[in-house]
C-alpha positions as CSV (number, residue, x, y, z in Angstrom):
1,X,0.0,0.0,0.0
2,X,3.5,2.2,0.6
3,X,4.5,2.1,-2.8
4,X,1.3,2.6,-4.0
5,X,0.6,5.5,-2.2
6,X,3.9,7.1,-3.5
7,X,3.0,6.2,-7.1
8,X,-0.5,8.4,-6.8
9,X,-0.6,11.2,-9.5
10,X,-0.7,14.6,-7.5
11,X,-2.7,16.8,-9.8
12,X,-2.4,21.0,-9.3
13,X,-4.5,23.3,-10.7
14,X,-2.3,26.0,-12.2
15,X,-2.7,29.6,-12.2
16,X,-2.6,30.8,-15.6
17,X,-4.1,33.7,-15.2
18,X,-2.5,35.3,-18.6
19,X,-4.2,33.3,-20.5
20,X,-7.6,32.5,-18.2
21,X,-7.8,29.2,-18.4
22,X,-10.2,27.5,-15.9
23,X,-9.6,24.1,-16.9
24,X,-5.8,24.5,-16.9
25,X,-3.9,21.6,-15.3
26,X,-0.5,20.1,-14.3
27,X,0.5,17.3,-13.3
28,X,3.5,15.1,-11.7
29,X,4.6,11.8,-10.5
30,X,7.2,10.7,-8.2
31,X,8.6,7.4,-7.2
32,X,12.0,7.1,-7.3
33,X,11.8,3.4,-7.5
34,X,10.5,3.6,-10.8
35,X,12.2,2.8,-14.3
36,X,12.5,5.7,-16.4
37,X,9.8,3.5,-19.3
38,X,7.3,3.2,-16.7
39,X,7.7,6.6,-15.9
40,X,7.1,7.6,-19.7
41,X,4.7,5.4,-20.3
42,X,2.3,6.1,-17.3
43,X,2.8,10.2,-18.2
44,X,1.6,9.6,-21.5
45,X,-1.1,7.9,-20.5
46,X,-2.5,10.9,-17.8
47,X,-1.7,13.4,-20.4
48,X,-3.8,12.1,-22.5
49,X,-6.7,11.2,-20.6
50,X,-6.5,14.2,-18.7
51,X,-6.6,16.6,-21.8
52,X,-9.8,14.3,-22.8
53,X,-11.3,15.2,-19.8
54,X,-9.9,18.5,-19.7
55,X,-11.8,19.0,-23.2
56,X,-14.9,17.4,-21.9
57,X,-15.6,20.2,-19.2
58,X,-14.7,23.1,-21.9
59,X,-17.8,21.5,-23.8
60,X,-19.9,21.6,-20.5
61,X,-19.1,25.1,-19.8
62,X,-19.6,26.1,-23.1
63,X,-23.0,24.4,-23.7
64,X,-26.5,26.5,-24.1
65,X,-28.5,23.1,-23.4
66,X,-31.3,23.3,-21.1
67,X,-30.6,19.7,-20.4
68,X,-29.6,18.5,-17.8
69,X,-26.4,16.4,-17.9
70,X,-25.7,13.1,-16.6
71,X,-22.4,14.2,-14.8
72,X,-21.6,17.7,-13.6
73,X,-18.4,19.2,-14.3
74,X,-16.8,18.6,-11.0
75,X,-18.1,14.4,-10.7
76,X,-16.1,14.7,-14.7
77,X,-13.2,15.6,-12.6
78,X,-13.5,13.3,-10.1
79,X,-14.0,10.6,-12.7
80,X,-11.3,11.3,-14.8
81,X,-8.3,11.6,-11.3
82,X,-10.0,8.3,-10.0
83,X,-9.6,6.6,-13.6
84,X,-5.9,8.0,-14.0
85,X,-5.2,6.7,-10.4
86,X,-6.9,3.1,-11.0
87,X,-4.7,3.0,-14.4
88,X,-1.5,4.4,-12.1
89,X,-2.0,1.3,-9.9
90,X,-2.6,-1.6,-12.5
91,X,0.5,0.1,-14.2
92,X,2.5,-0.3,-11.0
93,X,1.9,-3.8,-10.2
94,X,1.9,-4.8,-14.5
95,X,4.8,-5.2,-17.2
96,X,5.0,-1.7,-19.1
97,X,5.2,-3.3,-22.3
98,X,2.0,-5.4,-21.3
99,X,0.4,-2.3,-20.5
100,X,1.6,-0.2,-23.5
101,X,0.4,-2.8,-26.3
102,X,-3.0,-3.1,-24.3
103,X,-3.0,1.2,-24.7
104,X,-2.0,0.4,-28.3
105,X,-5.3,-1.3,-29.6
106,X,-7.7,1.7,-27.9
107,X,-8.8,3.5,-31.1
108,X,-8.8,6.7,-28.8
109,X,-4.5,7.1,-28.8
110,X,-4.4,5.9,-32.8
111,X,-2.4,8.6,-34.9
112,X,-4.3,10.3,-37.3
113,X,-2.1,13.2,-38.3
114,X,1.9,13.9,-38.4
115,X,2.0,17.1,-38.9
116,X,5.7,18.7,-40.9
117,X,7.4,22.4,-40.2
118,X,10.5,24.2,-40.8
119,X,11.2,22.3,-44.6
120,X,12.1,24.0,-47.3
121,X,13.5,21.8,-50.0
122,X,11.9,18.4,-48.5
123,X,8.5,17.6,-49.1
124,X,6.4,16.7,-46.5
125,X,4.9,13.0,-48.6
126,X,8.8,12.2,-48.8
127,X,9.6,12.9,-45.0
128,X,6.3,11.5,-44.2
129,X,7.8,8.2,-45.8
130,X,10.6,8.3,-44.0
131,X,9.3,7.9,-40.7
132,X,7.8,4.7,-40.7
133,X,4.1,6.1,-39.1
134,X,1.4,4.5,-40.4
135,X,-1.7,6.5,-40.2
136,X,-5.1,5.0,-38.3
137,X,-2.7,1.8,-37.6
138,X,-0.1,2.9,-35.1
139,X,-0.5,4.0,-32.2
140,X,1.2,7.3,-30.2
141,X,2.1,4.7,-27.4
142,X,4.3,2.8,-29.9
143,X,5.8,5.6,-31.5
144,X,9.3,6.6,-30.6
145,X,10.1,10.3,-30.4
146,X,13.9,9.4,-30.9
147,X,14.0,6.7,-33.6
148,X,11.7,9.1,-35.9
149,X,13.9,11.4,-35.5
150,X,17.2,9.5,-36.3
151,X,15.2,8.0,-39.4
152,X,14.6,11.6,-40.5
153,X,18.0,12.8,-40.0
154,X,19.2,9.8,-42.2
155,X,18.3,12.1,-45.3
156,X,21.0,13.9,-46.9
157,X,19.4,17.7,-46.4
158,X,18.1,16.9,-43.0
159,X,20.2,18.5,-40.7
160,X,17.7,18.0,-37.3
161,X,14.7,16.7,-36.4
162,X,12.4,17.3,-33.2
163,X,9.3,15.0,-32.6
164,X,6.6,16.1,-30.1
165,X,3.3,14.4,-29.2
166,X,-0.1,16.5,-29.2
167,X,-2.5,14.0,-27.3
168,X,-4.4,11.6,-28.3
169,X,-3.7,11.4,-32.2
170,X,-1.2,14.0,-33.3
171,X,2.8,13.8,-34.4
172,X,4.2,17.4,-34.5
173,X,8.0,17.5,-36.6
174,X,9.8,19.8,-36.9
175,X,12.8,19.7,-39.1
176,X,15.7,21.5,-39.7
177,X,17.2,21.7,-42.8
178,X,20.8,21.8,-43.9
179,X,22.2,25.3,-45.5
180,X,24.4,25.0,-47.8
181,X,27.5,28.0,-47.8
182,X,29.9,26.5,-50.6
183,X,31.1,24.2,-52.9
184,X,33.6,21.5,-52.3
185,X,35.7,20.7,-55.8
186,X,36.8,17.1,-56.0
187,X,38.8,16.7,-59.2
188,X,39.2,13.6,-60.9
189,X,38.2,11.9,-64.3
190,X,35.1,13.3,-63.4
191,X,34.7,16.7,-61.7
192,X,32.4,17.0,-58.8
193,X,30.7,18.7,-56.5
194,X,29.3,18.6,-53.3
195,X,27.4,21.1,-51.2
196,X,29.2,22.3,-47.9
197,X,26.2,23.3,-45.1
198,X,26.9,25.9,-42.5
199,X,27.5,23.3,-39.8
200,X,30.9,21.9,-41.7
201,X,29.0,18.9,-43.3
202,X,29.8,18.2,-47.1
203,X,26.7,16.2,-47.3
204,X,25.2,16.2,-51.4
205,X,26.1,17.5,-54.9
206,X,23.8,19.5,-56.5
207,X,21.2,18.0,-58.9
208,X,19.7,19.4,-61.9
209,X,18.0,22.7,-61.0
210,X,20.0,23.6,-58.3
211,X,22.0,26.6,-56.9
212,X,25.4,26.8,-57.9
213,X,26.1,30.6,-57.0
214,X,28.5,29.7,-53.9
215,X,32.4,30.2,-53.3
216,X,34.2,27.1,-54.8
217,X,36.7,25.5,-52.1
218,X,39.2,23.8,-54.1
219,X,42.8,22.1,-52.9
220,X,41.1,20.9,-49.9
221,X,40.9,17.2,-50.7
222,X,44.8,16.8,-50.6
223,X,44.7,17.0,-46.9
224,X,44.1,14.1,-44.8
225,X,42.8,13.9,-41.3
226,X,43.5,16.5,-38.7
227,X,44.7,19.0,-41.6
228,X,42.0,18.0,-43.3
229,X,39.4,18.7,-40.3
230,X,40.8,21.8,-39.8
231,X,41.2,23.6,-42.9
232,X,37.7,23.0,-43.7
233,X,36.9,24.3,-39.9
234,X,38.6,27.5,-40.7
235,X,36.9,27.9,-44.4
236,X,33.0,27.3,-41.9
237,X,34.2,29.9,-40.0
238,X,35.1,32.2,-42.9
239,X,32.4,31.2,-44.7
240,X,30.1,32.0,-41.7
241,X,31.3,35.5,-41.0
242,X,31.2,36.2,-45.2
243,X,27.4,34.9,-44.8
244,X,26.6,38.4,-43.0
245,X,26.7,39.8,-46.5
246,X,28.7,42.8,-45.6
247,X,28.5,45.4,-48.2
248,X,32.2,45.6,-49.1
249,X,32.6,41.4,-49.0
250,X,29.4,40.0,-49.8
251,X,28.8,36.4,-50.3
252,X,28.4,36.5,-54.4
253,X,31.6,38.9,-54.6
254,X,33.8,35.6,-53.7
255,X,34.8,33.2,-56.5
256,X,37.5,30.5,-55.2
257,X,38.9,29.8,-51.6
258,X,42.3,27.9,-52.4
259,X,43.4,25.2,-49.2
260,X,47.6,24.7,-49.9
261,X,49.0,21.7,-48.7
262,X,49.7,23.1,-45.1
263,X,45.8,23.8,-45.3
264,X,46.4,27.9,-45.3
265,X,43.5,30.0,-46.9
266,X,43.8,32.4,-50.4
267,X,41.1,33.8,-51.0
268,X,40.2,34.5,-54.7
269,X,37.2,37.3,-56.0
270,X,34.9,37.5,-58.5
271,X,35.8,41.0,-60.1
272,X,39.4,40.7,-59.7
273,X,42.7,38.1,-60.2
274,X,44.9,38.5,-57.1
275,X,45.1,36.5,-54.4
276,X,44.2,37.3,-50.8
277,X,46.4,35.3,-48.7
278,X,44.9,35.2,-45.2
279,X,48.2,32.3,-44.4
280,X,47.9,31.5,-40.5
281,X,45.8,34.6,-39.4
282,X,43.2,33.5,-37.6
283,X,39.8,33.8,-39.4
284,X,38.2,36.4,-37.5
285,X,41.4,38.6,-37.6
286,X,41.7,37.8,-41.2
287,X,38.0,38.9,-42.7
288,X,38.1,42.2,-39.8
289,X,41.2,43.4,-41.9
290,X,40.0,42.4,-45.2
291,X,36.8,44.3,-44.9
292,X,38.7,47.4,-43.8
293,X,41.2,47.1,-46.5
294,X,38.6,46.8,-48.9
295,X,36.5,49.4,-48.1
296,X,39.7,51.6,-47.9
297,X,40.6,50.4,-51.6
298,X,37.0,50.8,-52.8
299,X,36.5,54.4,-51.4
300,X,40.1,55.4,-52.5
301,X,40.4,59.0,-54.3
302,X,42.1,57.2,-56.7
303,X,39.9,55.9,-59.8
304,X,40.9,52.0,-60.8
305,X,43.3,51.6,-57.6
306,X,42.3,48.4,-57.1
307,X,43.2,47.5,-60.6
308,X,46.8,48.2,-59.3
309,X,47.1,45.5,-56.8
310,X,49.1,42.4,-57.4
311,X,48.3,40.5,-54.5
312,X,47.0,40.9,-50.3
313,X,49.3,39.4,-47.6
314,X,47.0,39.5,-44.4
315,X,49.7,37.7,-42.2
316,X,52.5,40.0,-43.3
317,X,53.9,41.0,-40.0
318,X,51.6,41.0,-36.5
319,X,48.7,43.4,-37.0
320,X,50.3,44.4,-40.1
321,X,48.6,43.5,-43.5
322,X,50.8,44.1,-47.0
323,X,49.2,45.0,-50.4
324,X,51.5,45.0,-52.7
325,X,50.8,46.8,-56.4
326,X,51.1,44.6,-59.6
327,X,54.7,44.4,-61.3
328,X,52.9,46.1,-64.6
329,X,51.9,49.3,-62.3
């Protein structure tokens, strides 16, 4: 009778006065001595009935019958904790898995709608596919928040996915796509390319139809291992500060970011030839001077300056950056 008694739900009306809810409720369980699947399977199964309940007494308030009803609001209530207890006790003293494939066959807690958000280049029939839910069959008791999600994020633009239950019948998804920054060049007997997200994944090359207006990282498939982790760290972080589309640097102004063999940065641009060496300044050293220099070069009293330079040496000397005029000028 001890354990029981420290299994009970403890239901407490919350004061939600913001939003002026009279049927607003919480609800927790302790017992220490329970296993972390009994304690997510008996939750679901309060939530649930309680929000049933909970929608019951809405109706009841709401109604303009003259009728009388066969429970008042409050008996509902009393109903509903007494039912959530009774089912609290036969879970305690029962398997959870029993318990949860009994839960399974009640119509009531059978999915009837997943419900997609945050997708832009995935459609919601293919992720829908993915997940393995089978409408009007399963039910939310044998669906698993973290397998969907690992199923989801098995697709190559799928960078995250978060799966939430709306009680009884509801999947909520909500995905997070990946964004792609650059270009990865892998030469061989055939050229390719892959798509490099802003999280440092190089994860699909573009198909017919797709964008290829991004910087093209090239050299960086020479490197191996740490060098290789790391160069392609430092171009993510350039990449991610370039994203900000500063008016002097924006992203479609960059054409090629070289990787050499000891995985330094040159940076290449669109409108011009020279190189950019950023070398080993670090990355958020190296685009504050660039942006300065350029906007010095760009704003220059000068007309065609820029046309002068042979190349940009951003680790020429510490906090000193060289740029050295063309042999021709």
């Amino acid at each position: 009778m001890k354990k029981i008694k420290t299994g009970i739900l403890r239901f407490v009306r919350s004061r939600k006065k913001e939003k002026g809810d009279p049927f607003a409720f919480s609800f927790s369980f302790n017992n220490n001595r329970l296993t972390s699947t009994k304690r997510t399977i008996l939750q679901n199964i309060c939530r649930g009935l309680f929000d049933h309940f909970r929608g019951m007494l809405r109706m009841r308030s709401c109604s303009c019958s003259v009728k009388r009803q066969l429970f008042s609001p409050i008996q509902k209530c009393v109903v509903g904790l007494l039912t959530c207890s009774l089912l609290a006790v036969i879970f305690l003293c029962s398997d959870p898995h029993t318990v949860g494939r009994l839960l399974g066959k009640i119509p009531y807690f059978r999915v009837e709608e997943v419900k997609f958000s945050g997708q832009h280049r995935m459609s919601s029939a293919d992720l829908y596919r993915q997940t393995g839910i089978l409408r009007y069959q399963n039910s939310l008791f044998s669906v698993d928040a973290d397998v969907v999600a690992a199923r989801l994020e098995d697709l190559i633009w799928v960078e995250k996915a978060s799966v939430s239950f709306d009680w009884p019948s509801t999947v909520n998804i909500r995905i997070k796509e990946q964004v792609p920054v650059a270009l990865v060049h892998t030469p061989g007997e055939k050229e390719t390319f892959f798509y490099l997200s802003k999280s440092g994944d190089i994860f699909s090359s573009p198909r017919s139809g797709d964008s290829l207006d991004f910087p093209i990282i090239t050299g960086i498939h020479l490197l191996e291992d740490e060098a290789f982790e790391q160069a392609l760290k430092n171009v993510v972080l350039f990449m991610d500060k370039v994203v900000h589309n500063n008016p002097n640097l924006p992203v479609h102004a960059i054409s090629e970011i070289y990787v050499d063999e000891q995985g330094e940065l040159t940076l290449f641009l669109v409108d011009y030839s020279f190189p950019i060496y950023i070398g080993s300044t670090s990355v958020g050293k190296a685009y504050k001077y660039l942006v300065r220099i350029l906007a010095d070069i760009y704003n220059h009293p000068r007309r065609n300056s820029i046309a002068k330079i042979g190349y940009i040496q951003l680790d020429y000397m510490k906090d000193r950056v060289l740029v050295a005029e063309s042999e021709s000028s």
